[in-house]
C-alpha positions as a printed NumPy array, in Angstrom:
array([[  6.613,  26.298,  -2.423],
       [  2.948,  25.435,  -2.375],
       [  1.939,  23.502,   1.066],
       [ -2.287,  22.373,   1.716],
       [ -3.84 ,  25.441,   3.894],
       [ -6.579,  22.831,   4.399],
       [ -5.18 ,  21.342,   7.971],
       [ -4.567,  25.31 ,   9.193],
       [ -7.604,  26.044,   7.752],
       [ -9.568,  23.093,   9.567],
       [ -7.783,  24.011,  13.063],
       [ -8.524,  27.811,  12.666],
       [-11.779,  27.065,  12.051],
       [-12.393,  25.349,  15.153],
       [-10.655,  27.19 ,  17.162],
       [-12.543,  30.355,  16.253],
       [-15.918,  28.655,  16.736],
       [-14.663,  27.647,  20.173],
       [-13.867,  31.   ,  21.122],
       [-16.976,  32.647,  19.552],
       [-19.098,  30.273,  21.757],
       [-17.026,  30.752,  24.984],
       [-16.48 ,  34.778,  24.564],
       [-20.786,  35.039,  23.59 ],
       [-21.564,  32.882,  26.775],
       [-19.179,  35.124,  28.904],
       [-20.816,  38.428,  27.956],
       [-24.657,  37.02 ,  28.642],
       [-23.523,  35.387,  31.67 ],
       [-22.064,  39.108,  32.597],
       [-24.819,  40.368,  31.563],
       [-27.124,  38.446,  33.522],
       [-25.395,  39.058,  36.938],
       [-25.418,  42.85 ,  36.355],
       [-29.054,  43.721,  37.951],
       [-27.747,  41.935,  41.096],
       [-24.229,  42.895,  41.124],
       [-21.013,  41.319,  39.314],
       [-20.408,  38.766,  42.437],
       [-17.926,  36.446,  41.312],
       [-17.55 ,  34.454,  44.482],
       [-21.035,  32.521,  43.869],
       [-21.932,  29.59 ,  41.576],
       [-22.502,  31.722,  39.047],
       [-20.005,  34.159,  39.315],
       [-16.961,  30.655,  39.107],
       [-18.858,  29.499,  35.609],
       [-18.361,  32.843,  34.2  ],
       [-14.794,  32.882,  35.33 ],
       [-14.271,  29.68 ,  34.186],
       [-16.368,  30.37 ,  31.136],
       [-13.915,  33.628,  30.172],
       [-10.582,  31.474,  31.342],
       [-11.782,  29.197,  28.529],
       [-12.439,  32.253,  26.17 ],
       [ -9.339,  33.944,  26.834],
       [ -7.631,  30.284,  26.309],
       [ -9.812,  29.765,  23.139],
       [ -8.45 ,  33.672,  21.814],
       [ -4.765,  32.663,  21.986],
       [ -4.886,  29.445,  20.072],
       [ -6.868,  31.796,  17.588],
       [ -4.234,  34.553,  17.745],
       [ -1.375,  31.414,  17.032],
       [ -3.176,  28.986,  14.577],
       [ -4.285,  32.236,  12.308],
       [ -1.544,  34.007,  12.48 ],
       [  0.344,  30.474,  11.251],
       [ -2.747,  30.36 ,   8.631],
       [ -2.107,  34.039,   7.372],
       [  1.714,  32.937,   6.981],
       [  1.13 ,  30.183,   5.134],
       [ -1.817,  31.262,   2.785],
       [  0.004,  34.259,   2.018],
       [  3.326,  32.539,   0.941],
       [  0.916,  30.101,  -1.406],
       [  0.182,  33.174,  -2.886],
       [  3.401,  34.206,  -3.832],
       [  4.108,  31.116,  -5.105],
       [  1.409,  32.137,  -7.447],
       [  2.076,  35.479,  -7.974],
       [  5.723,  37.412,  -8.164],
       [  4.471,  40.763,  -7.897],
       [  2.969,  41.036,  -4.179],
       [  4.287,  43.701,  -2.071],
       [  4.223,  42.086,   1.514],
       [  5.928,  38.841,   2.402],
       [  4.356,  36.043,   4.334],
       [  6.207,  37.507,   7.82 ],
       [  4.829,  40.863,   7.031],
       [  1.444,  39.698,   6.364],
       [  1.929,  38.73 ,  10.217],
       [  4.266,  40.832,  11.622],
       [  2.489,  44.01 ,  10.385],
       [ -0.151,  43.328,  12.884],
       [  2.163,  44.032,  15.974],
       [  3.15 ,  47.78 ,  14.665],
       [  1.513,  50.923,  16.141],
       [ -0.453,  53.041,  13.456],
       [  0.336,  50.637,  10.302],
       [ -1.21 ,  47.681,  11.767],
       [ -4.535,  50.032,  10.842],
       [ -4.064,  49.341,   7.228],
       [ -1.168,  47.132,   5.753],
       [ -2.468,  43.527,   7.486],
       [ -5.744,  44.611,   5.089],
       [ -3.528,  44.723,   2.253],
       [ -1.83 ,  41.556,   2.822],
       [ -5.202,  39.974,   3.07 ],
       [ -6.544,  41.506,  -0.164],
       [ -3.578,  40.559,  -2.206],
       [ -3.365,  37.032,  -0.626],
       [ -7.433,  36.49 ,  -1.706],
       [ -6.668,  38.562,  -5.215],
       [ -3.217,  36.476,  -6.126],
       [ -5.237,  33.231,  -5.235],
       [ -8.406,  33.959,  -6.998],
       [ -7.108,  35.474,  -9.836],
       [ -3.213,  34.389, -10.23 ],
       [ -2.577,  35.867, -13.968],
       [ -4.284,  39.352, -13.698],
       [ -5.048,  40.084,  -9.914],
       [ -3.304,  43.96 ,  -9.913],
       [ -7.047,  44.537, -11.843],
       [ -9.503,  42.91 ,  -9.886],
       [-11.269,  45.058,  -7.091],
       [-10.795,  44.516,  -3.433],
       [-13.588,  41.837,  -2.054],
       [-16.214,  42.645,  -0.02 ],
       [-15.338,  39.881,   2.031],
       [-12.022,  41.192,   3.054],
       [-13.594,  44.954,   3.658],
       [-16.334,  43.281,   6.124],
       [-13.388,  41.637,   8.036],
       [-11.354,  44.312,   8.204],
       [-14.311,  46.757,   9.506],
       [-15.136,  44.096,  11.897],
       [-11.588,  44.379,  13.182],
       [-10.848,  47.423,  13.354],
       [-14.207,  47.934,  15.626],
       [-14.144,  45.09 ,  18.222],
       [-10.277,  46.199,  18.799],
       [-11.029,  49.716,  19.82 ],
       [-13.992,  48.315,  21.403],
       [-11.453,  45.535,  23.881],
       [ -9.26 ,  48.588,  24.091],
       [-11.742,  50.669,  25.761],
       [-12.77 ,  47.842,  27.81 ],
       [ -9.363,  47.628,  28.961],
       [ -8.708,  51.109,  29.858],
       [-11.851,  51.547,  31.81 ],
       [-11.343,  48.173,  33.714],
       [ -7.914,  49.667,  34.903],
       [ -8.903,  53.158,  35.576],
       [-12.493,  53.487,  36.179],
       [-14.254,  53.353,  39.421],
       [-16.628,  50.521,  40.257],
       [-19.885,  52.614,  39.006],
       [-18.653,  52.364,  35.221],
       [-19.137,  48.81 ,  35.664],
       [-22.476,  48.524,  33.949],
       [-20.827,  50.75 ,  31.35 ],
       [-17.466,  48.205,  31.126],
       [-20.202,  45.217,  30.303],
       [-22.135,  46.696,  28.   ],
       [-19.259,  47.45 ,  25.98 ],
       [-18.261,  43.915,  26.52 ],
       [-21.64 ,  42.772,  25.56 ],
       [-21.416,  44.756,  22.059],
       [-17.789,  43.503,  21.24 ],
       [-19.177,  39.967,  21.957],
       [-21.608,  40.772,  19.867],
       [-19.534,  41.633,  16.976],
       [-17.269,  39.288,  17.559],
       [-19.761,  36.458,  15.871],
       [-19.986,  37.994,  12.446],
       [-16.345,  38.74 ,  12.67 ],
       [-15.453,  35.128,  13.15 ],
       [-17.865,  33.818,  10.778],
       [-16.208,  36.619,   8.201],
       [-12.833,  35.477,   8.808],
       [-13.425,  31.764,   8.577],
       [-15.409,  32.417,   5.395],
       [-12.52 ,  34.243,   3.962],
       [-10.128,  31.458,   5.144],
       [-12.049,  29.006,   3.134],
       [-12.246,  31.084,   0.217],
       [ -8.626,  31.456,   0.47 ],
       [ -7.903,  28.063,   1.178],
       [-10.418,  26.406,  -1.969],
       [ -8.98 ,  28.831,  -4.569],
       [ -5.253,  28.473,  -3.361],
       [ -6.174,  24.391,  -4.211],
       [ -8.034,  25.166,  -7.471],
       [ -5.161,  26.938,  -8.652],
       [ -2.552,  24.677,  -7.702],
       [ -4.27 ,  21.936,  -9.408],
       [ -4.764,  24.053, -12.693],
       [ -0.794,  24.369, -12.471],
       [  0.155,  21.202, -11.65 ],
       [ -1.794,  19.258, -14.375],
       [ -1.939,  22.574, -17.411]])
């Protein structure tokens, strides 16, 4: 059954530009200490922890009110399509399992935009570019917070500068990835209206 994306969409959205800020302001304020030493117990050093408390806050209510917006855009699809292969929990679940979650959540995205765009005939239409830029941007700022991670817990305190410049790059990367994603979502979300319309009034 067909249900509005638009309120998911709407609270994604905002949520996602709330984290972009927060997580971009961390990494320069990181950034900024580095030539004098990543002192947290200083004015400067709390606003940057309070700055990536807010970011890592921010990145959960992403992680939730997407992963409710992939769910639901995904089962609007199938009420326009029959013939998609993953269901609106795989299109989530999918992301939580080792090796596959490198290719199948890409899928699900391409045949939610494909079976929204293009209900009748999407099995012929070409993956987006749209998707493949997400995707790509994915796939990079994930190994990029994984090697951040490992390094944090492992390395000695002279790989530091190393640990924030990666940081800095993933921040970096993490703009045009949100400003992909809530692109796509609103491409989603318009044709997924379009097309309900055209069925509820043909």
């Amino acid at each position: 059954m067909f249900k509005d994306p638009a309120p998911l969409t709407r609270a994604a959205t905002i949520a996602l530009w709330v984290y972009m800020v927060l997580n971009a302001l961390t990494a320069l304020g990181t950034l900024y200490l580095l030539p004098v030493g990543l002192e947290l117990e200083t004015p400067a050093g709390y606003a940057i922890t309070l700055l990536a408390i807010g970011a890592l806050l921010a990145m959960i209510a992403c992680f939730i009110l997407v992963g409710c917006w992939i769910y639901r855009a995904n089962a609007n699809a199938h009420s326009f399509s029959d013939y998609m292969s993953i269901s609106p929990g795989g299109a989530v679940g999918w992301y939580f399992v080792p090796i596959l979650n490198l290719f199948k959540p890409f899928q699900a995205m391409k045949e939610t935009w494909l079976a929204s765009h293009y209900p009748g005939n999407w099995h012929s239409e070409p993956a987006p570019s749209i998707v493949s830029w997400w995707w790509g941007l994915w796939i990079v700022t994930n190994i990029l917070g994984g090697l951040s991670l490992r390094m944090s817990a492992s390395a000695p305190d002279s790989a530091n500068q190393f640990i924030v410049i990666v940081d800095v790059i993933s921040a970096a990367l993490n703009v045009p990835l949100c400003l992909v994603l809530i692109a796509m979502m609103k491409g989603i979300a318009a044709a997924q209206d379009a097309t309900h319309h055209s069925e509820a009034f043909a």
